[in-house]
N, C-alpha and C positions, 0 to 999 in steps of 0.2 A: 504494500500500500504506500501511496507518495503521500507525501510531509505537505496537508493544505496549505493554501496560498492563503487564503480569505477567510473571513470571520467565520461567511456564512458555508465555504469550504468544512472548513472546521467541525463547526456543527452536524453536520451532515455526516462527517467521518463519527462523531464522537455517536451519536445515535444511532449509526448503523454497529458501532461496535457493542452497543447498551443492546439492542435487538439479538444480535449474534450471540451474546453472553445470554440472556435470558431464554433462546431455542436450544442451549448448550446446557446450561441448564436444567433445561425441562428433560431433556432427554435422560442425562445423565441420572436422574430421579425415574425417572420409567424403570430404564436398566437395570436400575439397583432394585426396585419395586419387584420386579419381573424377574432378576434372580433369586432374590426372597422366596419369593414364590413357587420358582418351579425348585428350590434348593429343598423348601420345604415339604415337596409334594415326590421328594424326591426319596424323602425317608420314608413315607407310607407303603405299608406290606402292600406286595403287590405292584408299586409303582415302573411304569414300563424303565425300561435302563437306561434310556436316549434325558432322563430329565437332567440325573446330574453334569452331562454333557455339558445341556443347554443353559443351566444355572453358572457353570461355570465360562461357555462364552458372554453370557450374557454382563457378569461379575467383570471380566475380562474387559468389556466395551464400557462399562460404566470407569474401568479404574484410567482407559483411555480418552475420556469425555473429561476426567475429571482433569486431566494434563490439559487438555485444549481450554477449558476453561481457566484454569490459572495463568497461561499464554493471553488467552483475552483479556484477562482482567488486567493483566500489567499493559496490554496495549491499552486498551481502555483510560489508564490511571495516565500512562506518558501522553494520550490523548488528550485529556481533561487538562493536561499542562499545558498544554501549546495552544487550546481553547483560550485558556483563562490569560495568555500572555498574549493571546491577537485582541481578546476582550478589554487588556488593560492599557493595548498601544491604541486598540481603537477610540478607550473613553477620555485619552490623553492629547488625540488629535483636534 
């Protein structure tokens, strides 16, 4: 991603990044939900043998969502910086 020119550049970056973290997060909560789930249904007598497979890729995607999310969040944050510094040349012009 290029380093915005403009305020409203800016902006626009920092809100797609606030979007992208919040659908990264969502997921990443499904995952973990959804490995829970089949991990637990994975102990019940009986239970077909493909569950703990799937609770553990699914564990697996949740602990790689949860990487991407901390990658966003620190862009996010060096975002919010270069926001708030075109915000402060702009209310200084």
């Amino acid at each position: 991603m290029s380093v915005p020119n403009t305020l409203q550049e800016a902006e626009a970056t920092e809100a797609e990044l606030r979007a992208q973290l919040g659908e990264l997060i969502s997921a990443k909560v499904r995952a973990e939900k959804e490995g829970g789930r089949l991990a637990d249904r994975a102990t019940v007598l009986g239970a077909h043998s493909e569950l703990a497979g799937l609770a553990e890729r699914y564990s697996a995607q949740a602990t790689r969502l949860a990487l991407e999310v901390d990658e966003v969040r620190a862009s996010l944050r060096a975002q919010e910086a270069r926001t708030e510094q075109l915000r402060a040349a702009a209310a200084g012009a």
